[in-house]
Backbone as CSV, one residue per row, in Angstrom:
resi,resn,N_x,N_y,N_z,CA_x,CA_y,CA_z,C_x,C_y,C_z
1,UNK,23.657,20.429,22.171,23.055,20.212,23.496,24.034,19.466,24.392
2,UNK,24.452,19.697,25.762,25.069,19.487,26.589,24.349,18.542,27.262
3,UNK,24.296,17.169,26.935,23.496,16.024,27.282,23.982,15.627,28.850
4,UNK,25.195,15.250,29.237,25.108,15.432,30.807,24.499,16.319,31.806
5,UNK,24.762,17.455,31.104,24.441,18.893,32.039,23.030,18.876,32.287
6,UNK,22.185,18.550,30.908,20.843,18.182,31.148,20.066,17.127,31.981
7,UNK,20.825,15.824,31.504,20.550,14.822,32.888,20.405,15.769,33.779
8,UNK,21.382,15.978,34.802,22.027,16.657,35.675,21.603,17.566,36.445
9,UNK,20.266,18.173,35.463,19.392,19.703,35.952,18.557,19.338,36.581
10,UNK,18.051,17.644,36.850,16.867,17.359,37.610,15.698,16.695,36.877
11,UNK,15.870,17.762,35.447,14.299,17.561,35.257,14.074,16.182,34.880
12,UNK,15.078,15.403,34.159,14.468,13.970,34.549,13.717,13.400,35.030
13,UNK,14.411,13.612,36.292,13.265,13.427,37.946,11.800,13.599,38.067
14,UNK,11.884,15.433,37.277,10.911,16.169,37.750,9.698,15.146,36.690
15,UNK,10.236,14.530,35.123,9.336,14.508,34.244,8.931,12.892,34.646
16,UNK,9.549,12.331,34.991,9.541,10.751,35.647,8.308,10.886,36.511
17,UNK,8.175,11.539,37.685,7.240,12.082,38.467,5.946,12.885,37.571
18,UNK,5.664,13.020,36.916,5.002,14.193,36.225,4.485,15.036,36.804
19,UNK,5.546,15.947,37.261,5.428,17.026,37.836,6.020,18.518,36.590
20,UNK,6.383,17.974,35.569,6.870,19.027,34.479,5.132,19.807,33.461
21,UNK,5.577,20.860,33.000,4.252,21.384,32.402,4.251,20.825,30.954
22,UNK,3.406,20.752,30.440,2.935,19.746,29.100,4.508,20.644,28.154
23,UNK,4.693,21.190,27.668,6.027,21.838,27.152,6.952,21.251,27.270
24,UNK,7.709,21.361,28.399,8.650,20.796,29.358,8.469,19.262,28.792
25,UNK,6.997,18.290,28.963,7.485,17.734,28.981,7.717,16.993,27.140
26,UNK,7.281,17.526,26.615,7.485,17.410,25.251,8.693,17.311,24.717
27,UNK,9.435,18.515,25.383,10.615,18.729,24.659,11.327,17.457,25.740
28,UNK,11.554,16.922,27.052,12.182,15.900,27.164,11.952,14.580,26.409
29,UNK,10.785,14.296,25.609,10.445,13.319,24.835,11.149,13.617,23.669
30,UNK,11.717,14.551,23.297,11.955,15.025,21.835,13.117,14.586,22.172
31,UNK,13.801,14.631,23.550,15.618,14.226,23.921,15.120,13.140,23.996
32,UNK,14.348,12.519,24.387,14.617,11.168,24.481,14.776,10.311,23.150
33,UNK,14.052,10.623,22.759,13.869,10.581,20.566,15.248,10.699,20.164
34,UNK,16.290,11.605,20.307,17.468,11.576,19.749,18.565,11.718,20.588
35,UNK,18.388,11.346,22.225,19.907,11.063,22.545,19.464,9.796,23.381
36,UNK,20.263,9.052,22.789,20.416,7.469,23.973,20.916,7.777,25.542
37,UNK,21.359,8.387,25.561,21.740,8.812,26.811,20.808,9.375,27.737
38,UNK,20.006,10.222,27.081,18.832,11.001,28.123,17.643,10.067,28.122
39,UNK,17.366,8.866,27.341,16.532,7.805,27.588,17.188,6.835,28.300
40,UNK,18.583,6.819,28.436,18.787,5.778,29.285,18.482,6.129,30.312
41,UNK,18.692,7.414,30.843,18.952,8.187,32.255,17.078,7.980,32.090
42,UNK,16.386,8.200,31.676,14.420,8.416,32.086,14.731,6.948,32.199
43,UNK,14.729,5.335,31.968,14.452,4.730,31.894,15.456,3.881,33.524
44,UNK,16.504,4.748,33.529,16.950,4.722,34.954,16.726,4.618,36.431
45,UNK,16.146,6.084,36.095,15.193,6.914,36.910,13.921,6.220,37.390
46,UNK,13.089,5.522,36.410,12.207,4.925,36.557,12.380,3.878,37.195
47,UNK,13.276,3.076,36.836,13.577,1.814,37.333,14.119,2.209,39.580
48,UNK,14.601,3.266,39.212,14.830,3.795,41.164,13.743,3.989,41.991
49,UNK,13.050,5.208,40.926,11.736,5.659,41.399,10.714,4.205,41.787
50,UNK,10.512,3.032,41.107,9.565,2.021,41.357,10.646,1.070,42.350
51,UNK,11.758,0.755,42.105,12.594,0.212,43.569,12.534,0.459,45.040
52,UNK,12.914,2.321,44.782,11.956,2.998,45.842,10.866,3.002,46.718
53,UNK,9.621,2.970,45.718,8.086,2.620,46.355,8.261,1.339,46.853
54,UNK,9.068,0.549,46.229,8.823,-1.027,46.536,9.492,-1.368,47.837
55,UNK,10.632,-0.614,47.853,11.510,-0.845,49.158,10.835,0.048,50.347
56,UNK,9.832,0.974,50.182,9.786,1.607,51.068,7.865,1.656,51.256
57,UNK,7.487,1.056,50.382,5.673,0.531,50.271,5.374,0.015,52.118
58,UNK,4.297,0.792,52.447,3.996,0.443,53.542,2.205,0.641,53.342
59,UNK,1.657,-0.935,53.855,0.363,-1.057,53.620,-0.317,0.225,54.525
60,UNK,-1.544,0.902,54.167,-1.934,1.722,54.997,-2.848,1.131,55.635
61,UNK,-3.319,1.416,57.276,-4.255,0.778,57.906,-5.709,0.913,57.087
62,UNK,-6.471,-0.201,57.378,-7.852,-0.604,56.558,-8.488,0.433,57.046
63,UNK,-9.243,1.695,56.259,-10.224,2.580,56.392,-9.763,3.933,56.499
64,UNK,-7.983,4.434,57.003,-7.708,5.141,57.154,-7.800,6.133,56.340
65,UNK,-8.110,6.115,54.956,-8.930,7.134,54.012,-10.144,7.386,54.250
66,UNK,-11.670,7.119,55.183,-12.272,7.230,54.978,-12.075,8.276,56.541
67,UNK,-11.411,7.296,57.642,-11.157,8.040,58.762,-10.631,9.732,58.543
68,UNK,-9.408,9.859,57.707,-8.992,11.298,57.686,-9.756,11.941,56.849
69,UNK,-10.870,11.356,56.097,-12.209,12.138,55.703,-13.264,12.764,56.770
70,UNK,-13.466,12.085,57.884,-14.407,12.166,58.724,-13.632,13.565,59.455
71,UNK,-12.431,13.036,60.228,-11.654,14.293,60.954,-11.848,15.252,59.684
72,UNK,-11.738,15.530,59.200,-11.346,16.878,58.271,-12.829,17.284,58.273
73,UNK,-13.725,16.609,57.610,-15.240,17.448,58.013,-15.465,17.709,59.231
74,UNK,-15.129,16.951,60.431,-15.504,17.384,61.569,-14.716,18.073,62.624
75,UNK,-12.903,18.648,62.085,-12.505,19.044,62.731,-12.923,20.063,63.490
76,UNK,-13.526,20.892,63.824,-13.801,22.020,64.271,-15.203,21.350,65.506
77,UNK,-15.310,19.970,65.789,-16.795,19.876,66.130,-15.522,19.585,67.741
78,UNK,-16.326,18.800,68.693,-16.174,18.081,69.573,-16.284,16.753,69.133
79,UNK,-17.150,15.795,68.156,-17.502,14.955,67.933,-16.100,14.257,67.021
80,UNK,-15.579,15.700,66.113,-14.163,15.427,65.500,-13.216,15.172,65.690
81,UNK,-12.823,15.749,67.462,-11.972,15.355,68.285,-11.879,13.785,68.597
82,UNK,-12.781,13.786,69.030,-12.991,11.935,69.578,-12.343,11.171,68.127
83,UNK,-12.320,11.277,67.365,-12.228,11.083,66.246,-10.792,10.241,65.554
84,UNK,-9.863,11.211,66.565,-8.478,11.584,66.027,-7.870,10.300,67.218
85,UNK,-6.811,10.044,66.980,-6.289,9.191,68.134,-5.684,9.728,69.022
86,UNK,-5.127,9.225,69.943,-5.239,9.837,71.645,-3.870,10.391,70.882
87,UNK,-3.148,10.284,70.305,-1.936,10.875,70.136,-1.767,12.411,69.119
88,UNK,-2.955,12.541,68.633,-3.534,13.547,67.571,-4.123,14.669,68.323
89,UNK,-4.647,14.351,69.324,-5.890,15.563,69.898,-5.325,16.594,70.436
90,UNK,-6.126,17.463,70.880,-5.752,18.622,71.485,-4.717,18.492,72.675
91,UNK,-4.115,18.840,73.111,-3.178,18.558,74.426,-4.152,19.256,75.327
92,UNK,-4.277,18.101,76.727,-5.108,18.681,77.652,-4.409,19.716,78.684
93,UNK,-5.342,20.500,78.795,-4.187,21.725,79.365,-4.039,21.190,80.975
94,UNK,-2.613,21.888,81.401,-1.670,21.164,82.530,-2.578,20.966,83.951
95,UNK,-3.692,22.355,84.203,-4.249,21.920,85.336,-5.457,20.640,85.483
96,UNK,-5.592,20.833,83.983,-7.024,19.515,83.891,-6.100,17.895,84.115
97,UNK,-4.995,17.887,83.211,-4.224,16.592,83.165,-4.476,15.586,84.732
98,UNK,-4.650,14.722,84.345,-4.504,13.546,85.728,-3.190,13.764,86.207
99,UNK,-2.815,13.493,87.612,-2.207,13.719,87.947,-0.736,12.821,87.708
100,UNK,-1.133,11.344,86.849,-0.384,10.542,86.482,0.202,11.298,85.558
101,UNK,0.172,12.512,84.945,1.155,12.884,83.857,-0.327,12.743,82.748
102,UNK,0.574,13.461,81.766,-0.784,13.582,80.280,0.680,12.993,79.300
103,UNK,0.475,12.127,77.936,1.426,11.969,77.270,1.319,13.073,75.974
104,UNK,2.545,13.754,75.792,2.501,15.183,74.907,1.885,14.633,73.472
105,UNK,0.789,15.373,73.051,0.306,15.322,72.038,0.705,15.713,70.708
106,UNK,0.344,15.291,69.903,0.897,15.748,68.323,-0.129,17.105,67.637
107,UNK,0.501,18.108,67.449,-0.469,19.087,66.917,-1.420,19.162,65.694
108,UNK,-2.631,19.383,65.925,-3.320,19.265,64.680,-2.809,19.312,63.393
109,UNK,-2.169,20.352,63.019,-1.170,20.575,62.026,-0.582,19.532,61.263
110,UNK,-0.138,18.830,62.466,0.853,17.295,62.014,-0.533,16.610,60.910
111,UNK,-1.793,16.340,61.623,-2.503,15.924,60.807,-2.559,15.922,59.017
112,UNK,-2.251,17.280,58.888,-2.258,17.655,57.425,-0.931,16.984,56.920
113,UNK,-0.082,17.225,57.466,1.508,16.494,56.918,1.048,14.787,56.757
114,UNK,0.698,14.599,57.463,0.677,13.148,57.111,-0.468,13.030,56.123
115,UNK,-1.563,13.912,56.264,-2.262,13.795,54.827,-2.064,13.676,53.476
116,UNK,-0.413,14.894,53.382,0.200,15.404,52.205,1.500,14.093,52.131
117,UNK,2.027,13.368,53.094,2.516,12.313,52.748,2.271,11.477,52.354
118,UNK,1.069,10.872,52.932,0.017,9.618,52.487,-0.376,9.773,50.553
119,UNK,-0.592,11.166,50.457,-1.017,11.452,48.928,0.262,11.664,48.164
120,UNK,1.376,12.074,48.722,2.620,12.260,47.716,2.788,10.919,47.740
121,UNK,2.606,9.747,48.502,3.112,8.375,48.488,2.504,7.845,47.368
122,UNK,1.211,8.226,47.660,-0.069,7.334,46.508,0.405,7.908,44.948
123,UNK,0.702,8.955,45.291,0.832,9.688,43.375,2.292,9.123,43.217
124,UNK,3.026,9.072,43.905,4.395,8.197,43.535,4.232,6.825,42.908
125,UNK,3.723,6.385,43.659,2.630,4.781,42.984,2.359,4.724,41.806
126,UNK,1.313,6.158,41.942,0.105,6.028,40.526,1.106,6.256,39.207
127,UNK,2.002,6.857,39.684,3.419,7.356,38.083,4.108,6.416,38.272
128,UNK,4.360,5.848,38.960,5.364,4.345,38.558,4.350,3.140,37.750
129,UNK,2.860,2.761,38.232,2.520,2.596,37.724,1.530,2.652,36.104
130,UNK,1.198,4.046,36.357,1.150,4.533,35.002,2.189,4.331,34.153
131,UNK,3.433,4.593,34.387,4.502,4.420,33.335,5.045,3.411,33.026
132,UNK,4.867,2.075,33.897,4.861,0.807,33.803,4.033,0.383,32.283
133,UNK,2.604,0.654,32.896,1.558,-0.072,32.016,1.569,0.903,30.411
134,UNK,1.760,2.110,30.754,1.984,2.763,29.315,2.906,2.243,28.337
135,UNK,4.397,1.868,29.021,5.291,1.189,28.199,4.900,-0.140,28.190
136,UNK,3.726,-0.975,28.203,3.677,-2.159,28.159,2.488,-1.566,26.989
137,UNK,1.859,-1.009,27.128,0.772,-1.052,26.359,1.313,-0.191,24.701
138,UNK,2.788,0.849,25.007,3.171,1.402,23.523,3.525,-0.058,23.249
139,UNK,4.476,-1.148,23.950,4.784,-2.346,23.319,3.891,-3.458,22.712
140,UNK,2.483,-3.481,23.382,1.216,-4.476,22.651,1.158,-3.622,21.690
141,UNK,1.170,-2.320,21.238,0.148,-1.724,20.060,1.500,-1.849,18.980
142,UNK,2.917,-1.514,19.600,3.753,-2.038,18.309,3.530,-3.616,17.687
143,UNK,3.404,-4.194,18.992,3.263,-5.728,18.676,2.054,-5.735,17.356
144,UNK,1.157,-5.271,18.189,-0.120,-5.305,17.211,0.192,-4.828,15.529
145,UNK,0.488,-3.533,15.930,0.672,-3.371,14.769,1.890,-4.024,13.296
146,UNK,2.761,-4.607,13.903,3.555,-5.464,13.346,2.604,-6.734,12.720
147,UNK,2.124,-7.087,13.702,1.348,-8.319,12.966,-0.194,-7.654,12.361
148,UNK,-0.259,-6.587,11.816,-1.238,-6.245,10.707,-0.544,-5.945,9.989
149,UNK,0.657,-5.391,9.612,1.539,-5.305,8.403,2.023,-6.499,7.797
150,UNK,2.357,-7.691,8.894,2.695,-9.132,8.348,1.201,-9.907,7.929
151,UNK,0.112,-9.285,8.224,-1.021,-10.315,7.603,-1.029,-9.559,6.715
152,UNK,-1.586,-8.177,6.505,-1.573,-7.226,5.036,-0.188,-7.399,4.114
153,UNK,0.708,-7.767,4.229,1.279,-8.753,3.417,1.735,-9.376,3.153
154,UNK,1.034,-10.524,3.678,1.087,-12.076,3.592,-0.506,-12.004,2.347
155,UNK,-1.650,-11.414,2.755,-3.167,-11.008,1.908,-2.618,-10.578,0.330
156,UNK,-1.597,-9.540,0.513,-1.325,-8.999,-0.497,-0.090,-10.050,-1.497
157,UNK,0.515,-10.833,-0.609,1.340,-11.672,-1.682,0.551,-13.196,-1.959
158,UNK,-0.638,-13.486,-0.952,-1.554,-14.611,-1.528,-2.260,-13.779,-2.920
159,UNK,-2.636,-12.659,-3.032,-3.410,-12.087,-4.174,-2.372,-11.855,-5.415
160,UNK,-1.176,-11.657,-4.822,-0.377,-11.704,-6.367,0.026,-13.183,-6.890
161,UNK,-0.275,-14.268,-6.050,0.309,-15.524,-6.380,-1.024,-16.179,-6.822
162,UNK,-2.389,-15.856,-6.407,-3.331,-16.512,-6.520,-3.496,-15.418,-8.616
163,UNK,-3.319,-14.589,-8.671,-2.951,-13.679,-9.824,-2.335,-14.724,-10.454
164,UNK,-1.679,-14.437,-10.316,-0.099,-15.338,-11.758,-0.913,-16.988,-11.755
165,UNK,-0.954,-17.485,-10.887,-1.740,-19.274,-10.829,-2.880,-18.505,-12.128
166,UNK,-3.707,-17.958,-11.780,-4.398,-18.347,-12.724,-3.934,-17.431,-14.033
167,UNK,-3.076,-16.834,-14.478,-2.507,-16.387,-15.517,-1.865,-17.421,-16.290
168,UNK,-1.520,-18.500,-15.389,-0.685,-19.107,-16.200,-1.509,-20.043,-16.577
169,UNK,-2.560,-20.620,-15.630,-3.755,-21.763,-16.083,-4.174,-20.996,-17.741
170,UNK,-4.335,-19.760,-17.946,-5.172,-19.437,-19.101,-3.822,-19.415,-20.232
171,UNK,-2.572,-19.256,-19.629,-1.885,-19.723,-20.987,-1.215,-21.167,-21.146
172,UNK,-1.363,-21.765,-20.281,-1.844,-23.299,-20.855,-3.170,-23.693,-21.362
173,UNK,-4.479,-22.879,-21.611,-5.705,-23.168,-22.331,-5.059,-22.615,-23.551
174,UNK,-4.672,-21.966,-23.712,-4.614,-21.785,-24.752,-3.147,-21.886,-25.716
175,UNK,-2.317,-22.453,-25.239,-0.838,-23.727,-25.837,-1.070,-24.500,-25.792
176,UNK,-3.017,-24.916,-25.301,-3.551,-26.481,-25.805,-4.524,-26.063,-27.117
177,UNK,-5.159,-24.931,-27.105,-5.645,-24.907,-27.629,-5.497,-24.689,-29.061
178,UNK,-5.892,-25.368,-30.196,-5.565,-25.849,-31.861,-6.009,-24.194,-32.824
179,UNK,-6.957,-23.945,-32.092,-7.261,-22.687,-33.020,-6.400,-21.694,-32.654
180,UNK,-5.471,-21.569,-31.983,-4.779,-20.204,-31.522,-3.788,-20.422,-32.254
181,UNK,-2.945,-19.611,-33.497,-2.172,-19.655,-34.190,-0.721,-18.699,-33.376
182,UNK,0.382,-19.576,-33.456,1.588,-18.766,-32.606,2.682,-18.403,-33.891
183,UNK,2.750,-16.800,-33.953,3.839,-16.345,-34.862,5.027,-15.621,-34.106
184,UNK,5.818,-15.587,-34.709,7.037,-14.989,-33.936,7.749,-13.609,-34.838
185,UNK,7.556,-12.804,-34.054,8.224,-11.487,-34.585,9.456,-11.824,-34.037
186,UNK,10.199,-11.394,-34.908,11.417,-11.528,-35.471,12.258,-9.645,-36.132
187,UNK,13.342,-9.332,-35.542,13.822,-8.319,-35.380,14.797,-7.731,-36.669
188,UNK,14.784,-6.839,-37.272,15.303,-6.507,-38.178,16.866,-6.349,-38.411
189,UNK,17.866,-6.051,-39.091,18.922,-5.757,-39.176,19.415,-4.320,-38.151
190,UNK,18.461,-3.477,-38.087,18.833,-2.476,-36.835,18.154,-3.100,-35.591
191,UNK,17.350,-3.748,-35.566,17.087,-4.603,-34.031,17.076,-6.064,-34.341
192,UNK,18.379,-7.045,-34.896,18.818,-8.334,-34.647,19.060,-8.742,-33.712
193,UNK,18.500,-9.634,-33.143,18.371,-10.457,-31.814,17.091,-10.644,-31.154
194,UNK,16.317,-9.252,-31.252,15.019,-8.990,-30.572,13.925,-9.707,-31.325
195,UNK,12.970,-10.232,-30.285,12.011,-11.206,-31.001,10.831,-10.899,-29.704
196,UNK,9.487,-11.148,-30.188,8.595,-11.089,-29.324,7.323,-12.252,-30.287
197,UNK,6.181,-12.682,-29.429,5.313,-13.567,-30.134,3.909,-13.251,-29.828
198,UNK,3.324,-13.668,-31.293,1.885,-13.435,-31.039,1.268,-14.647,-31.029
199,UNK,-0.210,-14.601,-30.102,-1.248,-15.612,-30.115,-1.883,-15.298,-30.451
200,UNK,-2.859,-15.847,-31.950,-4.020,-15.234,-32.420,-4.942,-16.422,-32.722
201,UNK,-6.410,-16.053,-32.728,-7.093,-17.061,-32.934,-8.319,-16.447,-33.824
202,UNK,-7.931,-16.821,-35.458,-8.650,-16.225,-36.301,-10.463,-16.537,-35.918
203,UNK,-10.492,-17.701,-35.408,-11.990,-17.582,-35.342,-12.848,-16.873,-34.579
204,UNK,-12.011,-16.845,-32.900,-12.423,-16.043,-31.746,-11.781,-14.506,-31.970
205,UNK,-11.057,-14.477,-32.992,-9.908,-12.921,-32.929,-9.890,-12.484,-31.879
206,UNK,-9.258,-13.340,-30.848,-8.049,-13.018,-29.596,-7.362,-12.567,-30.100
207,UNK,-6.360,-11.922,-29.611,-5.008,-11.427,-29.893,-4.420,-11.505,-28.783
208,UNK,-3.096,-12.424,-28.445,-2.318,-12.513,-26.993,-1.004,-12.022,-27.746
209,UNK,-0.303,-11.473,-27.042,1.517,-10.918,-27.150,2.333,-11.211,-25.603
210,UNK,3.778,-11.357,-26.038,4.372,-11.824,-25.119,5.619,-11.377,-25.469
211,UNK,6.137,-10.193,-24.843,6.953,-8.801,-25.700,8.505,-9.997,-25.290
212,UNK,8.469,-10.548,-24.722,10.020,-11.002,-24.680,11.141,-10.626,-24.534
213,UNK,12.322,-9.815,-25.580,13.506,-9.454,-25.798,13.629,-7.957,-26.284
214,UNK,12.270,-7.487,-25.941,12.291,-6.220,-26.676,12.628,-5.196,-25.657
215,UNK,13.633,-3.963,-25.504,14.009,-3.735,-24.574,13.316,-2.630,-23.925
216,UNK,13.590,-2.246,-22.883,12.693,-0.929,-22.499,12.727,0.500,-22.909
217,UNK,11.662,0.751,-23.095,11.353,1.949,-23.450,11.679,2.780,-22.682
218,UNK,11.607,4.652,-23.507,11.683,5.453,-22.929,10.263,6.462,-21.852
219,UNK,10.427,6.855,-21.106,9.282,7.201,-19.696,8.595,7.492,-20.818
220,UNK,8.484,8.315,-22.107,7.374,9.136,-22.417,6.719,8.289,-23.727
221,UNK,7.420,7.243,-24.045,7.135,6.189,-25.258,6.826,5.097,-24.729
222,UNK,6.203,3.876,-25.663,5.320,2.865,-25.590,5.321,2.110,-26.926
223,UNK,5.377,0.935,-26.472,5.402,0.081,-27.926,3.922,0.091,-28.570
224,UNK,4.034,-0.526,-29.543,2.361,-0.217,-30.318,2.255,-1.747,-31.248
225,UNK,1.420,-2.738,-31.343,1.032,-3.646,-31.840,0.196,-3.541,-32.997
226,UNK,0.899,-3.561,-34.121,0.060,-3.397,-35.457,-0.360,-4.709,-36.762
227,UNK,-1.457,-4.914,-37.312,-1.799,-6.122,-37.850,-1.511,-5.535,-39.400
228,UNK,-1.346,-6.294,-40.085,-1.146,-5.342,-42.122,-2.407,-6.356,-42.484
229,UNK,-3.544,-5.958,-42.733,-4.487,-6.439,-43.193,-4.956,-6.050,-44.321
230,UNK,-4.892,-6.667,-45.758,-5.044,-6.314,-46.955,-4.672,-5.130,-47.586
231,UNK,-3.209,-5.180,-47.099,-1.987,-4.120,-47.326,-2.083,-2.822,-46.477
232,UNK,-2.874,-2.659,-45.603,-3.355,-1.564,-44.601,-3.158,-1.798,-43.232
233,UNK,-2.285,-0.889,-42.464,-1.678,-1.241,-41.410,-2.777,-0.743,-40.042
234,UNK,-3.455,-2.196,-38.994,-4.502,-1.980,-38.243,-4.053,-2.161,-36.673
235,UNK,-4.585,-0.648,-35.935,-3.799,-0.890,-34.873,-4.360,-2.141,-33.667
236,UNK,-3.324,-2.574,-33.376,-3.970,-3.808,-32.034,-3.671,-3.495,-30.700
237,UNK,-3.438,-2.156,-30.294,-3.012,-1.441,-29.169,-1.462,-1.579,-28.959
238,UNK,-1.332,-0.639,-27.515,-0.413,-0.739,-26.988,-0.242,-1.882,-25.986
239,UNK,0.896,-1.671,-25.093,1.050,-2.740,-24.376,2.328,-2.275,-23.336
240,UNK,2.458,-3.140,-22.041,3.583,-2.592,-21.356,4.515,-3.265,-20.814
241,UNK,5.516,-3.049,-20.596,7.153,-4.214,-20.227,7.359,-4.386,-18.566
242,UNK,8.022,-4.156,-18.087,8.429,-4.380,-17.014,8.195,-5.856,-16.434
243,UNK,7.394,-5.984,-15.548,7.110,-7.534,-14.872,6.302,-8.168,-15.858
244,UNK,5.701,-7.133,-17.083,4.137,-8.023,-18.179,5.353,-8.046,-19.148
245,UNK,6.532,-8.260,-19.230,7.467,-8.449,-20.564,7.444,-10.186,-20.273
246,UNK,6.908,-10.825,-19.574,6.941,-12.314,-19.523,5.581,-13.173,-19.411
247,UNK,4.539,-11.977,-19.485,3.243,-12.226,-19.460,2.403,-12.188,-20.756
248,UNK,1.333,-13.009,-21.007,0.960,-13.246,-22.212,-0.472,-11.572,-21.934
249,UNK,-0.195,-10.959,-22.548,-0.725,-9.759,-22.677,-2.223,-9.446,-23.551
250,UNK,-3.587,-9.529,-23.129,-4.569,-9.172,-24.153,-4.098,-7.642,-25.422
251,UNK,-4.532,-8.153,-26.561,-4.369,-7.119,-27.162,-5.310,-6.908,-28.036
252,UNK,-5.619,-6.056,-28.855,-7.573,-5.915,-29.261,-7.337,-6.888,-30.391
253,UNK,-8.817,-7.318,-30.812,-9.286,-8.115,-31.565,-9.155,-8.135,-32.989
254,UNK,-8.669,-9.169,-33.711,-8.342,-9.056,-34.678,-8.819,-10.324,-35.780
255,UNK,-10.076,-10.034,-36.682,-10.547,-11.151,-37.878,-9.656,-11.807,-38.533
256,UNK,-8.812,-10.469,-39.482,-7.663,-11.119,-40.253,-6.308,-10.451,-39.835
257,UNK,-5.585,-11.219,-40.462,-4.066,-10.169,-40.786,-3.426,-11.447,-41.309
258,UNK,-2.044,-10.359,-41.830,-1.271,-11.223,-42.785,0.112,-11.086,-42.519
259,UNK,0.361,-9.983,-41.668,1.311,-9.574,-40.948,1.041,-8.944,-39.657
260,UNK,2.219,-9.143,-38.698,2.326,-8.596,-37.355,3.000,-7.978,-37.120
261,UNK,3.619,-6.343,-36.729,4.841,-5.591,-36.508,4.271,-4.563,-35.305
262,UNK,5.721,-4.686,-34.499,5.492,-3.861,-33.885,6.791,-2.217,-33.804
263,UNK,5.969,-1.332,-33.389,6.762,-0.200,-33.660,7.070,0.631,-31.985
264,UNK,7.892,1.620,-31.686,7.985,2.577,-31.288,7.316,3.610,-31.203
265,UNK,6.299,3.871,-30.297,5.808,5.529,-30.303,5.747,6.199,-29.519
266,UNK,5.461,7.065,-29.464,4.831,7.893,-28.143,3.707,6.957,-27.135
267,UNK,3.904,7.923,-25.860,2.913,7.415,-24.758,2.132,7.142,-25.290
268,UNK,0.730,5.921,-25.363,-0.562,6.157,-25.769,-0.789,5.862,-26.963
269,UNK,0.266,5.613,-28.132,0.157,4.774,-29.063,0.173,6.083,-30.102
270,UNK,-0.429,5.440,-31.413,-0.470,6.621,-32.032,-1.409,5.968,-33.554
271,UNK,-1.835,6.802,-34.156,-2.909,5.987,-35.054,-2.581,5.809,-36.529
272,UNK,-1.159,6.092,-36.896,-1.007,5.433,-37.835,1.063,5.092,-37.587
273,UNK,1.258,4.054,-38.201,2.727,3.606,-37.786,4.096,3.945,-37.847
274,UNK,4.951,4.282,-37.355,5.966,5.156,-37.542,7.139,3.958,-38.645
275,UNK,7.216,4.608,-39.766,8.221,3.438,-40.417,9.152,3.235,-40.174
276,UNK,10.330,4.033,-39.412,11.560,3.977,-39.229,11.636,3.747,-37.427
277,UNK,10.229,2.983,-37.223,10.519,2.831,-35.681,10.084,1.502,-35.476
278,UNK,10.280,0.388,-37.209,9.890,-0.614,-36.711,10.615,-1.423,-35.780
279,UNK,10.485,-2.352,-35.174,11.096,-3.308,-34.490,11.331,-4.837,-34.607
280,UNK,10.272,-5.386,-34.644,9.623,-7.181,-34.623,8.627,-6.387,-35.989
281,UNK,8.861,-7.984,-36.767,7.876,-8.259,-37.591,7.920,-10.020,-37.860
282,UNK,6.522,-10.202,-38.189,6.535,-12.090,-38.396,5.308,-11.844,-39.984
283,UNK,5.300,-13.227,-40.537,4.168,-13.114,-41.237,3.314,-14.286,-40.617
284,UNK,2.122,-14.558,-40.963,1.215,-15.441,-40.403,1.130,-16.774,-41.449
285,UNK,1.229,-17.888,-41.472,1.846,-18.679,-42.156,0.190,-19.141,-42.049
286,UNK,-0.156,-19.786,-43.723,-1.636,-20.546,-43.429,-2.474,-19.404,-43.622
């Protein structure tokens, strides 16, 4: 697109004025959207066009809208004549004139021109001011809308902080609390280093986990929490990493166990334990 040439064609002008057809003026909004240049030039324009009215604003006499209402219904009367000012009316023809001279009259005609000026003046107005208050009012509703995205989240980060406060109140109830027994899985010779811990409380059989060092899984796998209860391996669910790899995690309920391991499986867990996918194991001491 030949962005001067376009300035250049007018229609600027024409769309500043809104005198362009809904099309027309679409597609100059669409230039204005992607060339700085053809919004500088509308925002130009505008700024002349309202300099203009301002430099050239002339109050109209009090009533004179209601007056060139009256002439126009009554042009055609005698009563319509009287109507018009001595400089408007019919020209009196040469033998009637006083003999002081008649001063040459303005032709009816003229009437309408100044009608169609008076109204091209006013609609010049009404689009400077329309386009004034429109760009003040797209700027309140951005405003506005900026500050509902900064309260929706400012709402949304009081609810994740008022979240974690009390996450952490419930794992200090229970690193006070005497019945919750803490074991530590502990990582094998193919996973040395990795450790994760359980909270259990044989009387209430809670079960809390707190995956720790265990690393992330793959999209379609999931770790799996298993108890060995009188040599029989019982599942205590799954569980998930990301931001909950530092969170003390519910995991299902558990009377006894004598061991804790956790394994590798598929999405969704799986219902009996994969042996060569152990990871962490602890025993329960007591």
């Amino acid at each position: 697109m030949d962005v001067q040439r376009y300035i250049s064609s007018g229609i600027i002008e024409s769309y500043v004025v809104g005198l362009l057809p809904a099309q027309e003026a679409r597609e100059v909004e669409q230039a204005v959207s992607l060339y700085p240049e053809v919004k500088a030039a509308v925002e130009a324009c505008r700024q002349d066009m309202e300099r203009y009215v301002q430099l050239h604003a002339v109050t109209p006499p009090k009533g004179i809208r209601k007056r060139l209402m009256e002439v126009i219904d009554k042009e055609d009367s005698a009563e319509g004549e009287t109507l018009l000012p001595e400089e408007l009316r019919e020209p009196v023809p040469e033998e009637d004139a006083p003999s002081a001279g008649f001063k040459r009259s303005i032709p009816r005609e003229r009437i309408w021109q100044y009608a169609l000026v008076l109204a091209v003046v006013l609609l010049i107005i009404s689009v400077v001011m329309n386009v004034r208050y429109t760009d003040r009012y797209k700027a309140s509703e951005q405003q506005y809308e900026e500050l509902v995205a900064t309260h929706n989240k400012a709402t949304a980060d009081q609810g994740s902080i008022q979240s974690k406060l009390q996450h952490t109140e419930r794992e200090l109830v229970l690193m006070k609390d005497p019945a919750f027994k803490w074991i530590k899985l502990s990582g094998n010779s193919k996973h040395a280093g990795q450790f994760a811990t359980i909270c259990w409380n044989p009387q209430s059989k809670e079960v809390y986990l707190l995956a720790q060092t265990l690393p992330e899984p793959a999209a379609d796998q999931q770790y799996q929490l298993w108890a060995m209860v009188n040599g029989k391996p019982v599942d205590a669910g799954v569980f998930e990493m990301g931001p909950q790899r530092t969170a003390l995690q519910k995991m299902k309920d558990l009377a006894a166990a004598q061991v804790f391991f956790i394994t590798l499986e598929k999405k969704g867990g799986n219902t009996i334990p994969t042996p060569d996918q152990v990871f962490v194991s602890g025993k329960v001491n007591g």
